[in-house]
C-alpha positions as CSV (number, residue, x, y, z in Angstrom):
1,X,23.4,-3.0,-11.0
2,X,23.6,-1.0,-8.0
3,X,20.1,-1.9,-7.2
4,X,20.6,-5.7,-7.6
5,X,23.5,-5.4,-5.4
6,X,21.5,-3.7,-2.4
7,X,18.8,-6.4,-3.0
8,X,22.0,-9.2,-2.4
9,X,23.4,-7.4,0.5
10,X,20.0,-7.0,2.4
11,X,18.7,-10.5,1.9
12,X,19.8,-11.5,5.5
13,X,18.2,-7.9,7.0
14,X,15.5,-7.3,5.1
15,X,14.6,-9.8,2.6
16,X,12.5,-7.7,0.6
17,X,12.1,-10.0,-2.7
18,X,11.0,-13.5,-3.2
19,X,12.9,-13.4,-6.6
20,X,15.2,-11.4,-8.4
21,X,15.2,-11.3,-12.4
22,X,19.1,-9.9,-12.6
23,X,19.4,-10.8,-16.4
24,X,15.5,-9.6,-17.1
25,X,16.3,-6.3,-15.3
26,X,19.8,-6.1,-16.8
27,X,18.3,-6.9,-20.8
28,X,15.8,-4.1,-19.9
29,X,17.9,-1.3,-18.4
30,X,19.9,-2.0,-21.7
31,X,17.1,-1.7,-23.8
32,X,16.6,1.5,-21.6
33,X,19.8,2.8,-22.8
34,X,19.1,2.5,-25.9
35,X,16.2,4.2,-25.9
36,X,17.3,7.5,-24.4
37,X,20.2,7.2,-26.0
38,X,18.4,7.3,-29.8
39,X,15.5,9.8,-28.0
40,X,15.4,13.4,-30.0
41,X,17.7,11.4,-33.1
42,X,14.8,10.3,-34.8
43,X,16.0,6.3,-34.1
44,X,13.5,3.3,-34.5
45,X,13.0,2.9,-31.0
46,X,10.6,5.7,-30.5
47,X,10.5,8.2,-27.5
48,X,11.5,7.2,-24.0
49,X,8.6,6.3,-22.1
50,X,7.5,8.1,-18.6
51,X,9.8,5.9,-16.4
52,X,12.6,4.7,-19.0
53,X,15.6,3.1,-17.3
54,X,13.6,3.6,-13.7
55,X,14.1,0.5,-11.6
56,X,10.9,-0.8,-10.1
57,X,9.8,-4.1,-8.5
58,X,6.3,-5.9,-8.5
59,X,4.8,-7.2,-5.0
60,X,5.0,-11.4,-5.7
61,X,1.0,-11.2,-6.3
62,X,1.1,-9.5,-9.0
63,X,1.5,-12.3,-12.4
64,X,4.9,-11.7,-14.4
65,X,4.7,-13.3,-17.7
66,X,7.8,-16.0,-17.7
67,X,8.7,-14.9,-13.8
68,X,7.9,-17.3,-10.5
69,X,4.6,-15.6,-9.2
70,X,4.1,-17.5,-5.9
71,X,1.6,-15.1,-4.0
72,X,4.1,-15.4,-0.8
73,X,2.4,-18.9,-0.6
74,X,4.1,-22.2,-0.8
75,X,0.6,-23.9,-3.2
76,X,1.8,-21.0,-5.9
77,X,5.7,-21.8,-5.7
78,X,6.3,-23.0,-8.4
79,X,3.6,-21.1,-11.1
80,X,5.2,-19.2,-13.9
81,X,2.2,-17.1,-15.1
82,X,2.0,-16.9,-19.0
83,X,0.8,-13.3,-19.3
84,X,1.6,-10.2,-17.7
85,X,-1.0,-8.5,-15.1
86,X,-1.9,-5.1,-16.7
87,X,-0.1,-3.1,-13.9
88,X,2.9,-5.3,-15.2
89,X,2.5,-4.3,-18.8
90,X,1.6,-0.7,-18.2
91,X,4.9,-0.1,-16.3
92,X,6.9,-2.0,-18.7
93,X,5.1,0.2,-21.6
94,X,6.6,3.3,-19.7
95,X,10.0,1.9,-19.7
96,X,10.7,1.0,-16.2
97,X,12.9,-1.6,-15.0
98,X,11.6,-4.4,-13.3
99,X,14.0,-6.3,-10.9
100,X,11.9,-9.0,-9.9
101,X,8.8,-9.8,-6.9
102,X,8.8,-8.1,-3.6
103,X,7.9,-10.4,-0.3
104,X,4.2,-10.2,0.3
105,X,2.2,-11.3,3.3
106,X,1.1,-15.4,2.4
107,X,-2.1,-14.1,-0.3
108,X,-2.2,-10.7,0.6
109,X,-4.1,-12.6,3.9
110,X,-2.3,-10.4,6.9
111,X,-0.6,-7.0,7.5
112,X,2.3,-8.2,9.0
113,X,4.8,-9.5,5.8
114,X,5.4,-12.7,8.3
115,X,6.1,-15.0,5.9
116,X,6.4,-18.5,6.8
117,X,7.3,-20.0,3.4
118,X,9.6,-16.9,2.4
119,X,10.5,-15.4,5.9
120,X,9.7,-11.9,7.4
121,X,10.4,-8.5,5.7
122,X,12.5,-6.5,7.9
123,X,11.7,-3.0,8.6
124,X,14.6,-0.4,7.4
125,X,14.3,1.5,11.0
126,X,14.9,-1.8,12.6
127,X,14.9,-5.3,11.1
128,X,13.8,-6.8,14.4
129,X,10.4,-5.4,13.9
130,X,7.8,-5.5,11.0
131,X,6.7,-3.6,8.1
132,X,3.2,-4.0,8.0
133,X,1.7,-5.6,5.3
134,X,0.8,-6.9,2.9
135,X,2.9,-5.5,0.7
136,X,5.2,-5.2,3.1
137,X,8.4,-6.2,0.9
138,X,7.5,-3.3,-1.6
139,X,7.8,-1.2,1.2
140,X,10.9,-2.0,2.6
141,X,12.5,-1.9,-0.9
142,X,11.8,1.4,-1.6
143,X,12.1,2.6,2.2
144,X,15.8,1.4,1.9
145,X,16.7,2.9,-1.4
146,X,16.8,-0.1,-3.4
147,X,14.3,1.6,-5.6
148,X,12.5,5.1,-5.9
149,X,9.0,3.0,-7.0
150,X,7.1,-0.8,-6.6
151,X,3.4,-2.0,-6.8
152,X,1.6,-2.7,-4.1
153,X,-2.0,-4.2,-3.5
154,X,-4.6,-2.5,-1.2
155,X,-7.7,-4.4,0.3
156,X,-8.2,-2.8,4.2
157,X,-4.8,-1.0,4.1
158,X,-1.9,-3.0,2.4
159,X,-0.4,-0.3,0.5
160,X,-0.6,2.4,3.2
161,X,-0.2,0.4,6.1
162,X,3.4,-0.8,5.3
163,X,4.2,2.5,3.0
164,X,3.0,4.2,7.4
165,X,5.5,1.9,9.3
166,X,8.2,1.9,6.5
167,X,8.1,5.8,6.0
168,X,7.8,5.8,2.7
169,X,4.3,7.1,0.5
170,X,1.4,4.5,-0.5
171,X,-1.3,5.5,-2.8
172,X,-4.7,3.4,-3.0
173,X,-6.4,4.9,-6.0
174,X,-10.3,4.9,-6.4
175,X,-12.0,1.4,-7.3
176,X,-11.5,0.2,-10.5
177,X,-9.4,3.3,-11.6
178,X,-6.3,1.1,-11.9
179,X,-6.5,-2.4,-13.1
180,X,-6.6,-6.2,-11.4
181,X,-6.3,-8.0,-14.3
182,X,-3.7,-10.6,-13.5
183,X,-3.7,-9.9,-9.8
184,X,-4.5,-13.0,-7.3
185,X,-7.0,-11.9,-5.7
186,X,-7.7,-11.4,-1.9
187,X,-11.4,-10.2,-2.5
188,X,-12.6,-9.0,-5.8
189,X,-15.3,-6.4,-4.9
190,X,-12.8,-4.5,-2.6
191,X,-9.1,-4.8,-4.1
192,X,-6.8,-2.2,-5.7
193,X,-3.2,-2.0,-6.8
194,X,-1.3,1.1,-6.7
195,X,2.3,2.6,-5.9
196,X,4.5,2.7,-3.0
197,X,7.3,5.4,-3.5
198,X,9.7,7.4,-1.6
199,X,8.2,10.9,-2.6
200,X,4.7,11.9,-3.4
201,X,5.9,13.1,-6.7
202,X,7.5,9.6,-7.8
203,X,4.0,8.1,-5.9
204,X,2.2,10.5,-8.8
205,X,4.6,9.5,-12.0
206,X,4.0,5.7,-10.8
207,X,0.3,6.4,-10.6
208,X,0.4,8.4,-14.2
209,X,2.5,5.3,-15.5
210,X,-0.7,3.0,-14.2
211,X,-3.4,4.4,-15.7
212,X,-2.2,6.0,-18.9
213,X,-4.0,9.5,-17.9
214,X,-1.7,12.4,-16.8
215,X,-3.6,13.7,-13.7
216,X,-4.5,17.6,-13.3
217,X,-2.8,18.3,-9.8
218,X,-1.1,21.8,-9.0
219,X,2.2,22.6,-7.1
220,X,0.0,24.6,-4.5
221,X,2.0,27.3,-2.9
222,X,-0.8,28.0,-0.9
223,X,-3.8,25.2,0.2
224,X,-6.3,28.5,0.9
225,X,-9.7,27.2,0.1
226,X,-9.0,23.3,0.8
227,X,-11.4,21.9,3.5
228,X,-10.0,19.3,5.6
229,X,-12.0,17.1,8.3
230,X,-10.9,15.2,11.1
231,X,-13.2,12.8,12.6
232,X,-11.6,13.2,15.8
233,X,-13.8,10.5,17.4
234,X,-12.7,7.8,15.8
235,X,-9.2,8.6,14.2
236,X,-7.8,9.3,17.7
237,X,-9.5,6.4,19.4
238,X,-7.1,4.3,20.8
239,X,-4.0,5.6,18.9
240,X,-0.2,5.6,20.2
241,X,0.1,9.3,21.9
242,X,3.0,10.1,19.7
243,X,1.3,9.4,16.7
244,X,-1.3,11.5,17.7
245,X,0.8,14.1,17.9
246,X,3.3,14.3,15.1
247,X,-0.4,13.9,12.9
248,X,-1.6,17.5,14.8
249,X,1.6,18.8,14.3
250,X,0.8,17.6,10.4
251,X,-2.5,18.9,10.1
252,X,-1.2,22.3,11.9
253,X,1.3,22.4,9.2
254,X,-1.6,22.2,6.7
255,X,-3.5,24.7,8.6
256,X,-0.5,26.9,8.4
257,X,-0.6,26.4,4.2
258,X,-4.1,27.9,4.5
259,X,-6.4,24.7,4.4
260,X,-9.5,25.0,6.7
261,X,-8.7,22.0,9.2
262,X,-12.2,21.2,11.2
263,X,-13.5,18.0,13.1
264,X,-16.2,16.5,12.0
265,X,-18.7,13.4,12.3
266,X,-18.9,10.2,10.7
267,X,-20.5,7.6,13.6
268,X,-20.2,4.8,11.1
269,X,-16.5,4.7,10.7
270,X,-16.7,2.0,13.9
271,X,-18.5,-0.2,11.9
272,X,-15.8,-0.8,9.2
273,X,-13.9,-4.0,10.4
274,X,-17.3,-5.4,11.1
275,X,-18.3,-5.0,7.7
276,X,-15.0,-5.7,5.8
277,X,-14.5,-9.1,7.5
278,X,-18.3,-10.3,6.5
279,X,-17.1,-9.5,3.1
280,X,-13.5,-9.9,2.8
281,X,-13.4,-13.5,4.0
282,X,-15.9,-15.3,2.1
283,X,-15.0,-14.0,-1.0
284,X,-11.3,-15.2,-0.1
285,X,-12.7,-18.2,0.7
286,X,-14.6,-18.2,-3.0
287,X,-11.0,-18.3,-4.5
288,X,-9.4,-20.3,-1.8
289,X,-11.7,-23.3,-2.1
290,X,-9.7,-25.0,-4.7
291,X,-7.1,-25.4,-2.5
292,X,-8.8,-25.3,1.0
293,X,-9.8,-26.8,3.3
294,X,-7.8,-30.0,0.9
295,X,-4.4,-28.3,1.4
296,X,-4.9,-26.8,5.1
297,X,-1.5,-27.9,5.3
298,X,-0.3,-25.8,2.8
299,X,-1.0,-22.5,4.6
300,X,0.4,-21.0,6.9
301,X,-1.4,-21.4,10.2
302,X,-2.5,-17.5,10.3
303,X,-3.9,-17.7,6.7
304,X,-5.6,-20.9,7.7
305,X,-7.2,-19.3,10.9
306,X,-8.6,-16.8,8.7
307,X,-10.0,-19.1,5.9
308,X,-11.5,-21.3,8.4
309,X,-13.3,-18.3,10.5
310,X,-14.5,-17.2,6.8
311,X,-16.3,-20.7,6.8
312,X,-18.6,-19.1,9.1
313,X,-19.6,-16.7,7.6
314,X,-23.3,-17.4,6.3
315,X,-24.2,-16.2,2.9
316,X,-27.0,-14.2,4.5
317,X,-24.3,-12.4,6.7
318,X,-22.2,-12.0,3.3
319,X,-25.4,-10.0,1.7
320,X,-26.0,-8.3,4.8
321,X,-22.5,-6.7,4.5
322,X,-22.7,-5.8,1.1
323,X,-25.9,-3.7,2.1
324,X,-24.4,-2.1,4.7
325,X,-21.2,-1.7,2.6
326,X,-23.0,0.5,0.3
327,X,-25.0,2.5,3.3
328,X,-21.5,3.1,4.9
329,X,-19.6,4.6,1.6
330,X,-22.6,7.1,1.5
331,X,-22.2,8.2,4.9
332,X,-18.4,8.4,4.0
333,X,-19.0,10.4,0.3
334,X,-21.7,12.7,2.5
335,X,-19.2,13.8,4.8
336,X,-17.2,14.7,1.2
337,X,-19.9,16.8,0.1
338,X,-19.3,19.1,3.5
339,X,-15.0,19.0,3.0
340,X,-12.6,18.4,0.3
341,X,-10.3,15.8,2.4
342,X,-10.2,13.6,5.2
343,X,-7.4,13.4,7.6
344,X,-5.8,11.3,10.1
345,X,-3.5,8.7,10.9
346,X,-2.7,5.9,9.0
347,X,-2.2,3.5,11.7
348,X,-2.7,3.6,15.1
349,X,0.8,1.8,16.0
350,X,4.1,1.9,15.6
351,X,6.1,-0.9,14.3
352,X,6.3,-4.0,16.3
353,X,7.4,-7.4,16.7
354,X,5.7,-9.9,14.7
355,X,5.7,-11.7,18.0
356,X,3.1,-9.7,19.4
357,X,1.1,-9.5,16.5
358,X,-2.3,-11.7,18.4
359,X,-1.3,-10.3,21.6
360,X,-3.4,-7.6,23.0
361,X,-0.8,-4.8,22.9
362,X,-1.8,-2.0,21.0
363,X,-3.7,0.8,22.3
364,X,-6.5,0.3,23.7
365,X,-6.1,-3.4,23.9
366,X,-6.3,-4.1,20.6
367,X,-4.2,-6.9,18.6
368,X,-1.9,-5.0,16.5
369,X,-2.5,-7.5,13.1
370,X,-6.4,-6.3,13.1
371,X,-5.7,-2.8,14.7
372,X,-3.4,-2.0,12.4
373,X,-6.6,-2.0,9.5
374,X,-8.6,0.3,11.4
375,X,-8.3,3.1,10.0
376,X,-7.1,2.5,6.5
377,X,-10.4,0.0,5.9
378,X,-12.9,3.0,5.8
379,X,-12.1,4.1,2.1
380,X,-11.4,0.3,1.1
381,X,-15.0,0.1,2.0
382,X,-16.0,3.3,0.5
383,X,-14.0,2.2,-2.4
384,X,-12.2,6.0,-2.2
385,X,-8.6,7.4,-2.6
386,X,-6.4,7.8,0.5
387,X,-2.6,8.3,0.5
388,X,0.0,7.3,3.4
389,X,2.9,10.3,3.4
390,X,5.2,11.0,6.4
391,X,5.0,12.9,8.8
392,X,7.5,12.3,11.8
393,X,9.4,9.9,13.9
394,X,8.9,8.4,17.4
395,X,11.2,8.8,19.9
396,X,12.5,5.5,19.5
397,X,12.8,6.8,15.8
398,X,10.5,4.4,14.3
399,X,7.9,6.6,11.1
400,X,4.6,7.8,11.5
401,X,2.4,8.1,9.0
402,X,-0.6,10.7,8.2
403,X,-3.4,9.5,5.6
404,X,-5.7,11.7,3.2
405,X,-8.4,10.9,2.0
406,X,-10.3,12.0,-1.1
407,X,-13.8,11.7,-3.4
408,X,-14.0,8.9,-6.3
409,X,-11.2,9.9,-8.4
410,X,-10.0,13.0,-7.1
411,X,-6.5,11.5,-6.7
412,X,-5.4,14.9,-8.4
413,X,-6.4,16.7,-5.6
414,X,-5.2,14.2,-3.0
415,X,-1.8,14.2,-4.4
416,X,-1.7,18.0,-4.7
417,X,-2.5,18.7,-1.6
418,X,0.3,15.5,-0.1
419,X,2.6,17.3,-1.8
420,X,2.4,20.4,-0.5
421,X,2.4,19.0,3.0
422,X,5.5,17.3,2.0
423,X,7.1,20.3,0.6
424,X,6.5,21.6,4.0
425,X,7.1,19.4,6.1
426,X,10.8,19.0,4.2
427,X,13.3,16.7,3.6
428,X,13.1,13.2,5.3
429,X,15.9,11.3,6.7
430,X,16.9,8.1,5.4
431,X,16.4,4.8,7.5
432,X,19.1,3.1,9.6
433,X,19.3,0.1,7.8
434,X,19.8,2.2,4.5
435,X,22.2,0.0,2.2
């Protein structure tokens, strides 16, 4: 209840959902009740599952069986999917708490949550500026203490990226390790779904909850013996000099645990957003053509930019990509062979307004929609764990964000190792905007 009520009084902030199920959640979180209430007394309705009575939230591209799934876009506002995705049913299986769809980004197509059919998600350290995207909404929910967990969907950054400018933890698990099933999809070969939480612990559970399989991670008092790398080059390229700097103050801190912190090389990391985009958009495009170019007018006019630039991409360029996909996630696992994790920032901005977003403003030039992928879209690519977790504020007091990055399923170690930076790094303060 308290939940649904901090959804109702930040609609005109932060509009973080697209719909709320109050009597769903309410049936559930009685059911929930019920179940820790006969848990250990041998009652009919088993033992409590890993989340029982935890409120969560789904980002609005994920399908709800009986529940409005409109993927942010106005062609899908009125579908009420007949099955659950499996990320859907897993949670419920645990017990959780679903309140209803968070805001997305129009098709999981941006990284701004600037939603022209649904309106912009406001940021919890100020409204006036953006979360990120595109699961943006998820984000903001859990940044503002609606809710300790939500689902998110990654394909060049969509879970970290917001989880970075929302201060909050975002966890893209390996390829495949958590299922799409019932998820609309943005591009097949590349997308994953994972959790956005306010701790890397809860990040973990929600992860747990996902896949079924309890993960072998350690409360390290010590990280003697980890081997991090920082490929200085490219991670620090045109980044924000106060991101720069909370991220060395976060890496000293991991130094400080023991980890071996050391630069290294990886000269392909510049071609990711070269590669992603030859792959990204005509696979979108794939999906898309049911609709476009007939509906054109159905889109928002950034989606339909994008779907009409993927028209141009040949389906000898879409091969070509794929090759050199694969040549650049060896170069990435290589450098894993020589260090345990990768480090860096998440993003190389600090929140902005959507205004600017195709203005040539960020560092370096850049526009902050496509800079704002730059350095999440290297383990999209590689298809390889990376986490989001705090690690400091501007002076302005907006988050900053450090990601890790691991091997093909390691997400054990990665979420060790977050964890003990967060221990560290301590207790962090709640947003402005906090209901």
């Amino acid at each position: 209840e308290a939940a649904l009520a901090a959804i109702a009084r930040t609609k005109g902030t932060l509009n973080t959902f697209i719909t709320v199920d109050e009597e769903g959640a309410l049936a559930a979180a009685r059911r929930a009740e019920e179940a820790l209430a006969h848990s250990g007394h041998g009652g009919q309705t088993g033992e409590p599952g890993l989340l029982t009575g935890i409120p969560i939230a789904h980002k609005d591209l994920i399908a709800t069986k009986g529940l409005r799934t409109t993927a942010g876009s106005r062609i899908l506002g009125d579908w009420v999917p007949r099955r659950d995705a499996a990320v859907v049913r897993a949670l419920a299986d645990a017990g959780a708490v679903c309140l209803g769809k968070t805001n997305t980004h129009e098709f999981a197509f941006g990284t701004t949550n600037d939603n022209p059919h649904y309106g912009a998600t406001g940021n919890p350290w100020n409204p006036a500026l953006t979360t990120g995207g595109s699961s943006g909404g998820s984000a903001a929910a859990v940044s503002a203490g609606i809710l300790p967990l939500a689902t998110g969907t990654d394909t060049a950054g969509s879970i970290r990226i917001p989880a970075a400018l929302c201060g909050v933890v975002g966890l893209k698990p390996t390829y495949d390790l958590v299922s799409t099933r019932g998820i609309i999809p943005l591009c097949r070969t590349v997308d994953t779904a994972g959790p956005i939480a306010g701790t890397v612990e809860d990040a973990a559970l929600g992860l747990e909850a996902l896949t079924g399989v309890t993960l072998e991670r350690e409360e390290h008092a010590t990280l003697r013996g980890i081997r991090i790398g920082v490929p200085e080059h490219y991670v620090f390229d045109k980044v924000d000099p106060e991101i720069e700097a909370a991220v060395r103050e976060a890496l000293a801190v991991l130094a400080r645990l023991g980890a071996e912190v050391r630069t290294i090389e990886i000269p392909v990391l510049a071609e990711c957003f070269e590669i992603g985009v030859s792959i990204v958009r005509p696979e979108a495009l794939a999906f898309h053509s049911r609709w476009f170019p007939a509906r054109a007018g159905d889109y928002g006019e950034d989606v339909a930019r994008s779907l009409e630039m993927a028209q141009q991409v040949s389906g000898a360029d879409y091969v070509k990509a794929l090759e050199r996909r694969r040549a650049f996630s060896r170069a990435v696992r290589r450098a894993l062979g020589e260090v345990d994790l990768l480090a860096g920032p998440t993003v190389p901005l600090l929140a902005f307004e959507n205004r600017v977003a195709y203005e040539p403003v960020a560092p370096g030039g850049e526009l902050p929609r496509y800079a704002l992928t730059r350095l999440t879209y290297p383990y999209n690519l590689s298809r390889l764990p990376a986490i989001s977790v705090p690690c400091g504020l501007s002076q302005s007091g907006l988050p900053i964000g450090l990601q890790l990055a691991a091997g093909a399923y390691e997400e054990g170690l990665l979420l060790s190792v977050a964890g003990a930076y967060e221990r560290a790094r301590g207790a962090w303060p709640e947003p402005p905007a906090r209901p």
